[in-house]
PQR file of N, CA, C, O and H, with PARSE charges and radii, in Angstrom:
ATOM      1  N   UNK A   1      43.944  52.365  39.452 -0.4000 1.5000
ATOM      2  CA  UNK A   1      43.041  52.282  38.336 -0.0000 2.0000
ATOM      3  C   UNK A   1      41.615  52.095  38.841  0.5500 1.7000
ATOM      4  O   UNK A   1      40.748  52.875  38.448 -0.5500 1.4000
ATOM      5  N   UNK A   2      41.327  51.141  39.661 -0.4000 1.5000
ATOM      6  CA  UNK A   2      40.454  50.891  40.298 -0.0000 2.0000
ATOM      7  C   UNK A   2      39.766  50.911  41.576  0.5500 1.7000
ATOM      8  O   UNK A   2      39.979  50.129  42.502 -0.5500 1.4000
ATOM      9  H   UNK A   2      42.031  50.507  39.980  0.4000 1.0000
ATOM     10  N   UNK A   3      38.907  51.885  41.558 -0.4000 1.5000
ATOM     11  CA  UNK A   3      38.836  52.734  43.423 -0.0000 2.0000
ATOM     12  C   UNK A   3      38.824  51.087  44.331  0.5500 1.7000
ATOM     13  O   UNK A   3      38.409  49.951  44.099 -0.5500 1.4000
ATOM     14  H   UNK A   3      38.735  52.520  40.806  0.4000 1.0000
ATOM     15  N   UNK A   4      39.425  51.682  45.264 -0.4000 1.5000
ATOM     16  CA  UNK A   4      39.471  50.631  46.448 -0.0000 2.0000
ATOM     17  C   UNK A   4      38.617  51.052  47.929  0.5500 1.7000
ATOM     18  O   UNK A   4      38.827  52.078  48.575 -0.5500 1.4000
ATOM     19  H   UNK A   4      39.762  52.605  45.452  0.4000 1.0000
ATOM     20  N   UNK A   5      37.525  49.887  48.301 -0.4000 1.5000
ATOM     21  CA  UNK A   5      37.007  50.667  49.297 -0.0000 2.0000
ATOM     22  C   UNK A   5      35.314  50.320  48.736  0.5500 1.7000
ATOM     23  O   UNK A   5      34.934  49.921  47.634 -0.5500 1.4000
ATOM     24  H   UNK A   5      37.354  49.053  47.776  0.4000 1.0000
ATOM     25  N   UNK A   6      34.600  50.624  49.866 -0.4000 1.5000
ATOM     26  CA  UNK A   6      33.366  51.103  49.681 -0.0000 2.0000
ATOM     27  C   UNK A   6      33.163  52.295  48.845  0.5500 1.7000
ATOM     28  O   UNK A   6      33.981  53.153  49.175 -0.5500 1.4000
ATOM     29  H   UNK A   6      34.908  50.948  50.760  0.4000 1.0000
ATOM     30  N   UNK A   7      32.540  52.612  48.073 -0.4000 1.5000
ATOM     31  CA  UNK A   7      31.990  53.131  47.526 -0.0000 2.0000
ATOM     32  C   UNK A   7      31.039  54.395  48.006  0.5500 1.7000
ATOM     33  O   UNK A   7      29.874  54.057  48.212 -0.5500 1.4000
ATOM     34  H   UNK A   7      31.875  51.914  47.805  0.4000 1.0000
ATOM     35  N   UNK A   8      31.302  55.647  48.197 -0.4000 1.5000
ATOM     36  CA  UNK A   8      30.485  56.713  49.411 -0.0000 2.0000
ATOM     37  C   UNK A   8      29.702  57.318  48.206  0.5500 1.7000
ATOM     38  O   UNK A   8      28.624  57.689  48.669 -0.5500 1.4000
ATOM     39  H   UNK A   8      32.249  55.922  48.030  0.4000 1.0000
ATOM     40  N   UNK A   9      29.738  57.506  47.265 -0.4000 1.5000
ATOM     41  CA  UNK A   9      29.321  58.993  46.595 -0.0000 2.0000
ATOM     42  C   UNK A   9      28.684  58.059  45.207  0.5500 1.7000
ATOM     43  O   UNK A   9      29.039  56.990  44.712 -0.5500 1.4000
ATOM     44  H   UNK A   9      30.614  57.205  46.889  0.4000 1.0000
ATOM     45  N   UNK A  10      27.790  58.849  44.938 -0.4000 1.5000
ATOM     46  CA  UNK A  10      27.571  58.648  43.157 -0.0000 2.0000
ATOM     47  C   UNK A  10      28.502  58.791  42.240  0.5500 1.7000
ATOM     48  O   UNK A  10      28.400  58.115  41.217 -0.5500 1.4000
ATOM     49  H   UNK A  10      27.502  59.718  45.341  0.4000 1.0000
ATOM     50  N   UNK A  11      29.622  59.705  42.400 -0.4000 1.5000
ATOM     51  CA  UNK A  11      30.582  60.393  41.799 -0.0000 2.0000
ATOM     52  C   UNK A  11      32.016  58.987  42.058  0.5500 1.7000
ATOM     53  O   UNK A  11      32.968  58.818  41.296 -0.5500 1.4000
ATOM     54  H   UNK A  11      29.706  60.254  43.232  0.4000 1.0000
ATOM     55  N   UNK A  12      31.801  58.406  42.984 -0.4000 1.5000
ATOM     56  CA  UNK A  12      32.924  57.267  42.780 -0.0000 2.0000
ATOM     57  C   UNK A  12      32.577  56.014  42.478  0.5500 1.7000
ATOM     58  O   UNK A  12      33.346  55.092  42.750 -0.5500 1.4000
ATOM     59  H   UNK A  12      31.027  58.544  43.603  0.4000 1.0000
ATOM     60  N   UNK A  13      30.933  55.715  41.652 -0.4000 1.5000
ATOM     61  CA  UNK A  13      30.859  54.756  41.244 -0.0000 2.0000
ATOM     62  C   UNK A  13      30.487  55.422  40.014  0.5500 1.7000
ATOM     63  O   UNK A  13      29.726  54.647  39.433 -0.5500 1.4000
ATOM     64  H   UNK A  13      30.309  56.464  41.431  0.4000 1.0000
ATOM     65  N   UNK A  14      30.633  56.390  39.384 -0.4000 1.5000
ATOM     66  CA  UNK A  14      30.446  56.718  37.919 -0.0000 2.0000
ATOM     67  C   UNK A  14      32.365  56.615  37.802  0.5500 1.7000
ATOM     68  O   UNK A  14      32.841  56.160  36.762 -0.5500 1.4000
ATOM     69  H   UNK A  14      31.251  57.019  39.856  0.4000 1.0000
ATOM     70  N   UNK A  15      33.295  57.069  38.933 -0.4000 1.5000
ATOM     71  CA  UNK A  15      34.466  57.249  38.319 -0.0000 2.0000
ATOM     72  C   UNK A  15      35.220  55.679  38.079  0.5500 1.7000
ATOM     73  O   UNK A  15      35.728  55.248  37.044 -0.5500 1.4000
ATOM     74  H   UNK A  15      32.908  57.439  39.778  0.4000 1.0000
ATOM     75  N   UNK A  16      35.115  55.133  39.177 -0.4000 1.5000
ATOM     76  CA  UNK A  16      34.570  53.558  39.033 -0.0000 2.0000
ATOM     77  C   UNK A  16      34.868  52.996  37.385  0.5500 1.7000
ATOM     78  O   UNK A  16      35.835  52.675  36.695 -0.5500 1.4000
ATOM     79  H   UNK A  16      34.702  55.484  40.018  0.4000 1.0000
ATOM     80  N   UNK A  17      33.260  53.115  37.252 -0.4000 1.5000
ATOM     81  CA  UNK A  17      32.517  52.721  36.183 -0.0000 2.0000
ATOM     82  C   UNK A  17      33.265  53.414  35.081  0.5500 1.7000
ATOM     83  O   UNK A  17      33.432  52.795  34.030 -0.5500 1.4000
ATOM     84  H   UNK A  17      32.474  53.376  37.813  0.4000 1.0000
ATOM     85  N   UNK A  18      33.575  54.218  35.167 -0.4000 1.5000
ATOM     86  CA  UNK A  18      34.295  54.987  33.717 -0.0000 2.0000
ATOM     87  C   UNK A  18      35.724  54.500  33.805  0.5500 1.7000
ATOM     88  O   UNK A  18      36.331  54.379  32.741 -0.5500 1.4000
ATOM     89  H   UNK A  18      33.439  54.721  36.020  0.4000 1.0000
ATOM     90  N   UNK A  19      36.196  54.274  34.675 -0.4000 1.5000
ATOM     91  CA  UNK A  19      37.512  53.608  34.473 -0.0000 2.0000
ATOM     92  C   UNK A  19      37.706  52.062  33.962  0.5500 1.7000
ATOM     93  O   UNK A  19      38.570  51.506  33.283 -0.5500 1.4000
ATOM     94  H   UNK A  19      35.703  54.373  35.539  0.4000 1.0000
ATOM     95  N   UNK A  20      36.754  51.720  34.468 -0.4000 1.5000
ATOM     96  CA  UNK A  20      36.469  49.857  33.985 -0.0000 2.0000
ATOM     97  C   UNK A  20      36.613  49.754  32.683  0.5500 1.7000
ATOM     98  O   UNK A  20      37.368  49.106  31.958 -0.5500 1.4000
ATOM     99  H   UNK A  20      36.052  52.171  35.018  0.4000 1.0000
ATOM    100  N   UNK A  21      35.300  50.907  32.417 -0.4000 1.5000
ATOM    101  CA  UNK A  21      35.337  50.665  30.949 -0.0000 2.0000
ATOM    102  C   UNK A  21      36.310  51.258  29.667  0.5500 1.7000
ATOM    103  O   UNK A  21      36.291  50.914  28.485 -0.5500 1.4000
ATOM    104  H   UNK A  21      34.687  51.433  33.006  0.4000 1.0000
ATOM    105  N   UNK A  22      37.249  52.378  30.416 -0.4000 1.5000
ATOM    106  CA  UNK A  22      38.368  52.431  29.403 -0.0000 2.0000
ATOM    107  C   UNK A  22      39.376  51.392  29.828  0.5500 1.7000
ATOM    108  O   UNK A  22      40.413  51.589  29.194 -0.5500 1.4000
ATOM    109  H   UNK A  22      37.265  52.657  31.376  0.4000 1.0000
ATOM    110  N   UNK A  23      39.460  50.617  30.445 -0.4000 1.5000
ATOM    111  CA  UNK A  23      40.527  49.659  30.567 -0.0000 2.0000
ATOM    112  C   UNK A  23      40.022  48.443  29.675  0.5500 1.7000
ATOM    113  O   UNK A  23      40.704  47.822  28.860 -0.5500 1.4000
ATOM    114  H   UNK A  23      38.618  50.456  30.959  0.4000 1.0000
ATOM    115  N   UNK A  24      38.478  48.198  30.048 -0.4000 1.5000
ATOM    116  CA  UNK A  24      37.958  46.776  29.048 -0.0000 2.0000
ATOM    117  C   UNK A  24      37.916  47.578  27.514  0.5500 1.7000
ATOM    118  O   UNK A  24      38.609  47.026  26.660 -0.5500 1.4000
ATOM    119  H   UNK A  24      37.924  48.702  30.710  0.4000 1.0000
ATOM    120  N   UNK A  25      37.293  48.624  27.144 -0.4000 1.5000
ATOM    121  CA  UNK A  25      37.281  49.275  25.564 -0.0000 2.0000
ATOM    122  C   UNK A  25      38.667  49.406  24.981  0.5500 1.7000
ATOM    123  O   UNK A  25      38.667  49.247  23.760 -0.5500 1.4000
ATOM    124  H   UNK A  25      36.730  49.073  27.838  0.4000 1.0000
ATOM    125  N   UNK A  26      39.873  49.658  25.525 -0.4000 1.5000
ATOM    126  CA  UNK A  26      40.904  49.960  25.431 -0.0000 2.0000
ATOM    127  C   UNK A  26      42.251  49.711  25.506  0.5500 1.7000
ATOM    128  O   UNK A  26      43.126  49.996  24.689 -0.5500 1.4000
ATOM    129  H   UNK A  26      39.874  49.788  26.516  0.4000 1.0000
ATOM    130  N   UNK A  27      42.356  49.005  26.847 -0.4000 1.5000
ATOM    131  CA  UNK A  27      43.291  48.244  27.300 -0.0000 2.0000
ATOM    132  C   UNK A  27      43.804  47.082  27.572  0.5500 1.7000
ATOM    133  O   UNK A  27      45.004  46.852  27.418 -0.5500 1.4000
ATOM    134  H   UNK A  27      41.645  48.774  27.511  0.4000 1.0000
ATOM    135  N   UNK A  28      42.713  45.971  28.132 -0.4000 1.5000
ATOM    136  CA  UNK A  28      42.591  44.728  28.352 -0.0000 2.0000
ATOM    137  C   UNK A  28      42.967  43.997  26.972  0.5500 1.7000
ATOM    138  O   UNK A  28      42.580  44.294  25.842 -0.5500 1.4000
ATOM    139  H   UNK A  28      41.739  46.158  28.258  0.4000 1.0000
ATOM    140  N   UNK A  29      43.938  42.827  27.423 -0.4000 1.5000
ATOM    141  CA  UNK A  29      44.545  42.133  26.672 -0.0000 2.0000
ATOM    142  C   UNK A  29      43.217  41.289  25.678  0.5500 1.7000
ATOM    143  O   UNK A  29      42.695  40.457  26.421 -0.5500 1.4000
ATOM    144  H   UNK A  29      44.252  42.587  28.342  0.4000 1.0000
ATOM    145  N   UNK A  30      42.652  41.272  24.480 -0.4000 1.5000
ATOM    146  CA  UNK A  30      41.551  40.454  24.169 -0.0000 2.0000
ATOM    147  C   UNK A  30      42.037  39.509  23.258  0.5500 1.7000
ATOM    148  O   UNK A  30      42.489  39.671  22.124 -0.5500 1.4000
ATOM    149  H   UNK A  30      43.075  41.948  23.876  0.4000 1.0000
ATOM    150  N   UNK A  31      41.816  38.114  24.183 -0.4000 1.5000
ATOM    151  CA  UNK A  31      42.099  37.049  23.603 -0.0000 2.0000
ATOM    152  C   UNK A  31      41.707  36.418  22.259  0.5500 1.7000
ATOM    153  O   UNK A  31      42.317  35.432  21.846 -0.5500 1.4000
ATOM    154  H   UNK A  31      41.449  37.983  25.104  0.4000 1.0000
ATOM    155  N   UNK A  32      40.860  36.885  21.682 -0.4000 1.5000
ATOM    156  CA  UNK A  32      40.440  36.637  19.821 -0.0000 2.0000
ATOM    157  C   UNK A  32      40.873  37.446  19.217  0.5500 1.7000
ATOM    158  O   UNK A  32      40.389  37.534  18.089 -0.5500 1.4000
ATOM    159  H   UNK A  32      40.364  37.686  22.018  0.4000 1.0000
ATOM    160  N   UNK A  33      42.184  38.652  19.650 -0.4000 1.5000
ATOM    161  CA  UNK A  33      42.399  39.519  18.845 -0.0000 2.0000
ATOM    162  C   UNK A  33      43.825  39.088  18.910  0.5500 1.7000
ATOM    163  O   UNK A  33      44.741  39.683  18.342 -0.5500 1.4000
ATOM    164  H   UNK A  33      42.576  38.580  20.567  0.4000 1.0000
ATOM    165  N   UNK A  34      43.947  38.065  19.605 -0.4000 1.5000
ATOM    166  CA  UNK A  34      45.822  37.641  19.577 -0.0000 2.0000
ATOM    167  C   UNK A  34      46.419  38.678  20.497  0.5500 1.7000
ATOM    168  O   UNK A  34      47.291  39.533  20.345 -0.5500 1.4000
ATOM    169  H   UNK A  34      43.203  37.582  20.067  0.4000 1.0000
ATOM    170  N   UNK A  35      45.362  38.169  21.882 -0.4000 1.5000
ATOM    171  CA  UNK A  35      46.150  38.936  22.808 -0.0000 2.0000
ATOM    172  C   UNK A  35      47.175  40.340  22.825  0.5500 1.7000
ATOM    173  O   UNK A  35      48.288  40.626  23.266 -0.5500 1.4000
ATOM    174  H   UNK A  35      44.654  37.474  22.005  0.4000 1.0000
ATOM    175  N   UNK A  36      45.964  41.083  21.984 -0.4000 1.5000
ATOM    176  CA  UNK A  36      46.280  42.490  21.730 -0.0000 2.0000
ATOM    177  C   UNK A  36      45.109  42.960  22.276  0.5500 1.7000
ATOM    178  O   UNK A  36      44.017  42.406  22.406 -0.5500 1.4000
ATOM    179  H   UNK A  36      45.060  40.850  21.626  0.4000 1.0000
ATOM    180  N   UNK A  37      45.660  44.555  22.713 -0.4000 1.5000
ATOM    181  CA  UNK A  37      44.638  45.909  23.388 -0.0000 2.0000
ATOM    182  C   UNK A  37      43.976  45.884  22.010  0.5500 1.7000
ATOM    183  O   UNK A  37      44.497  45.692  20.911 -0.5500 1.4000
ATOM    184  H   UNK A  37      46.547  45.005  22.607  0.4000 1.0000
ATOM    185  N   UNK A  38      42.668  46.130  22.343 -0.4000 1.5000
ATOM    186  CA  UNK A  38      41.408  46.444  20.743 -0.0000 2.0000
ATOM    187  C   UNK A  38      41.726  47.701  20.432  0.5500 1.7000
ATOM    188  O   UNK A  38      41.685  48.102  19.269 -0.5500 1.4000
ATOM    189  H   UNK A  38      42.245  46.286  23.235  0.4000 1.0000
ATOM    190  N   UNK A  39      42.130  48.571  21.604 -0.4000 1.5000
ATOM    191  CA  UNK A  39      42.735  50.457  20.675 -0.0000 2.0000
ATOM    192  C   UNK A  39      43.532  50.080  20.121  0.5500 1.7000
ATOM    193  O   UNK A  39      43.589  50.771  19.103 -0.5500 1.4000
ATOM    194  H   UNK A  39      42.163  48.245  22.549  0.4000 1.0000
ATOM    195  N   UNK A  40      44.981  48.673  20.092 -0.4000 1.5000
ATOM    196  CA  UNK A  40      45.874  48.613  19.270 -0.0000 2.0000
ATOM    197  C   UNK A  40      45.352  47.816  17.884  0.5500 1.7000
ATOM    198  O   UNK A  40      45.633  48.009  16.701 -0.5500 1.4000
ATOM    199  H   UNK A  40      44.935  48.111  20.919  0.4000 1.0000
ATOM    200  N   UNK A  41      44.792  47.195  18.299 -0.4000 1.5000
ATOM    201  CA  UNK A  41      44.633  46.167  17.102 -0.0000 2.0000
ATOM    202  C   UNK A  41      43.279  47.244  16.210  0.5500 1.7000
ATOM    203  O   UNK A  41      43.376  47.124  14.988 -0.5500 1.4000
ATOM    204  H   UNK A  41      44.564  47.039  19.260  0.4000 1.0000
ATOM    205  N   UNK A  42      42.445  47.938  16.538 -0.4000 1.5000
ATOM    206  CA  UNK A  42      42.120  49.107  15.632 -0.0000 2.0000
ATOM    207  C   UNK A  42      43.187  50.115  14.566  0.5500 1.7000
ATOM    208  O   UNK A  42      43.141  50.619  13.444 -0.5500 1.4000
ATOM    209  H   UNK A  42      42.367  48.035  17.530  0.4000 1.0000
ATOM    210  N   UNK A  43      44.028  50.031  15.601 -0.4000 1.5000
ATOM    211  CA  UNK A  43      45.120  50.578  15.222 -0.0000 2.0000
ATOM    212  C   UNK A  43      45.948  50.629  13.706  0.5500 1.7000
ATOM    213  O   UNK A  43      46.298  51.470  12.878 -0.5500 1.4000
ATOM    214  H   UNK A  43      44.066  49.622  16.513  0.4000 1.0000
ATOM    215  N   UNK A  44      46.020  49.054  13.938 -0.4000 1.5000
ATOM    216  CA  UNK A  44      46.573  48.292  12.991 -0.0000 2.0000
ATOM    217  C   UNK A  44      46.154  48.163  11.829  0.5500 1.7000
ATOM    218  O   UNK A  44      46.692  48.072  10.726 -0.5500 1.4000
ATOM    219  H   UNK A  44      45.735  48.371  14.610  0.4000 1.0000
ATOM    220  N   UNK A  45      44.639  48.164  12.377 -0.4000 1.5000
ATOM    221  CA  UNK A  45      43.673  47.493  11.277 -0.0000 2.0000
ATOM    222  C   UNK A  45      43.502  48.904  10.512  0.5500 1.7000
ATOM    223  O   UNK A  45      43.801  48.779   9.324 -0.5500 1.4000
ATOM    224  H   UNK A  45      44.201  48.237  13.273  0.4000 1.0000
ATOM    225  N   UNK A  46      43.119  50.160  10.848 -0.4000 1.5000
ATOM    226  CA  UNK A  46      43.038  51.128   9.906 -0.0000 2.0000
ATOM    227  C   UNK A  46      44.818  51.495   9.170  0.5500 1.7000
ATOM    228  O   UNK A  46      44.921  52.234   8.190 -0.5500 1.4000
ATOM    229  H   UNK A  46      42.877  50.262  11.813  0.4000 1.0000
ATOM    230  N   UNK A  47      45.667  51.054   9.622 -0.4000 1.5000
ATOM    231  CA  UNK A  47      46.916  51.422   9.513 -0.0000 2.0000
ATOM    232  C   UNK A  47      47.021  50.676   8.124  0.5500 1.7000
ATOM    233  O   UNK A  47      47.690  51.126   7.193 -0.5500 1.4000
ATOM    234  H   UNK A  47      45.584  50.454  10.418  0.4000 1.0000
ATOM    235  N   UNK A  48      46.220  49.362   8.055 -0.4000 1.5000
ATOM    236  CA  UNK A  48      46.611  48.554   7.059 -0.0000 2.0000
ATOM    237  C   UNK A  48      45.668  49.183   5.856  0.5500 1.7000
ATOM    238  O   UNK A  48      45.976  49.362   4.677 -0.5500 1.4000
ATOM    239  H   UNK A  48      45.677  48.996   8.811  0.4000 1.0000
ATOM    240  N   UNK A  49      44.510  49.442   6.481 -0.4000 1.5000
ATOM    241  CA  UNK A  49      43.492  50.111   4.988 -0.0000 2.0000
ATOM    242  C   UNK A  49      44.278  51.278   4.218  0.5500 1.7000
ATOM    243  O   UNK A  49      44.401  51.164   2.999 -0.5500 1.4000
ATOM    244  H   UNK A  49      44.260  49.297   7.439  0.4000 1.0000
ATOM    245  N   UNK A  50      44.741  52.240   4.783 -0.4000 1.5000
ATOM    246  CA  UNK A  50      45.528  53.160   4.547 -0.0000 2.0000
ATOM    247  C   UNK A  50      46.878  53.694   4.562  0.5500 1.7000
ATOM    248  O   UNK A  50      47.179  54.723   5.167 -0.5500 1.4000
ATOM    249  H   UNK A  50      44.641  52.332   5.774  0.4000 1.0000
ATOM    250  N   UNK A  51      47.581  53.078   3.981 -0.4000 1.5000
ATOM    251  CA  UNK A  51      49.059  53.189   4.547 -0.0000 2.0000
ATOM    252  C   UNK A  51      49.412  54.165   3.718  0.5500 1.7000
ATOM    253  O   UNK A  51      49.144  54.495   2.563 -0.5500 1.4000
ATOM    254  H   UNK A  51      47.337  52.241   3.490  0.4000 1.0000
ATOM    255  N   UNK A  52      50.426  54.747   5.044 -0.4000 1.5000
ATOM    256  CA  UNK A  52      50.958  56.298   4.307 -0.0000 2.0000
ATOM    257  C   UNK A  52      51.952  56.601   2.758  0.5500 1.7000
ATOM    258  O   UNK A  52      52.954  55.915   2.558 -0.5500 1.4000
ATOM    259  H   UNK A  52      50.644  54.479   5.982  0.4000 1.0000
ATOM    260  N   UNK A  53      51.597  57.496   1.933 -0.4000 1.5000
ATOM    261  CA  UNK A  53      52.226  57.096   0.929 -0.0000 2.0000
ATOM    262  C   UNK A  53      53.447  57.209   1.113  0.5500 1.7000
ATOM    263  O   UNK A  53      53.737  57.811   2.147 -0.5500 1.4000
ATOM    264  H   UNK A  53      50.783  58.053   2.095  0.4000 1.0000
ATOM    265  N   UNK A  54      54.755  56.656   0.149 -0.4000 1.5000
ATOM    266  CA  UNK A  54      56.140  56.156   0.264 -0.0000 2.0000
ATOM    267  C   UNK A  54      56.192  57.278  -1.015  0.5500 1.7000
ATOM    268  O   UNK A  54      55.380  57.367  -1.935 -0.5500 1.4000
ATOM    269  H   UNK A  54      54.519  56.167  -0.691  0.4000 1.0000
ATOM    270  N   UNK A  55      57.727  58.324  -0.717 -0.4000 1.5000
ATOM    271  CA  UNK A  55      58.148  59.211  -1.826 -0.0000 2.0000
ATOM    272  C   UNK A  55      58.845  58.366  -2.682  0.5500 1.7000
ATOM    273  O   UNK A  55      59.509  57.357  -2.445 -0.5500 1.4000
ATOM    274  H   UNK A  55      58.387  58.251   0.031  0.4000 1.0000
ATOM    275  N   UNK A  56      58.503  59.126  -4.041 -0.4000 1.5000
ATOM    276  CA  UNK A  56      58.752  58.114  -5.073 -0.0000 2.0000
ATOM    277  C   UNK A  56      60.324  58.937  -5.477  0.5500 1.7000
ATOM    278  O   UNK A  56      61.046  58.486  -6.366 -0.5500 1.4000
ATOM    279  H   UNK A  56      57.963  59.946  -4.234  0.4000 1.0000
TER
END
C-alpha cells in the first residue's frame, strides 16, 4: 500500500501521496464514526435517506 524505501522520482511521491490519501478518505477505521471506513458509513448514510422501494 505504502511505497517502502527512499523515495527517487516525483512520480513515487505523488503515488505515495495518492495512496495515503485513498486509504485515510476511504479506508481507515474513523473513530467518531464508530469505527467504521467513512466510504462505508457514507454508504449507509445515503442508504438510509433513500431506501429502495419494497413491491407492494
Amino acid at each position: 500500500m505504502f511505497h517502502e524505501g527512499p523515495f527517487k522520482t516525483i512520480a513515487d511521491v505523488e503515488y505515495a501521496t495518492a495512496g495515503w490519501a485513498d486509504w485515510y478518505n476511504a479506508r481507515r477505521l474513523h473513530g467518531t464514526l464508530g469505527n467504521v471506513p467513512p466510504i462505508e458509513y457514507e454508504q449507509a448514510h445515503y442508504a438510509a435517506l433513500n431506501p429502495e422501494p419494497q413491491p407492494a
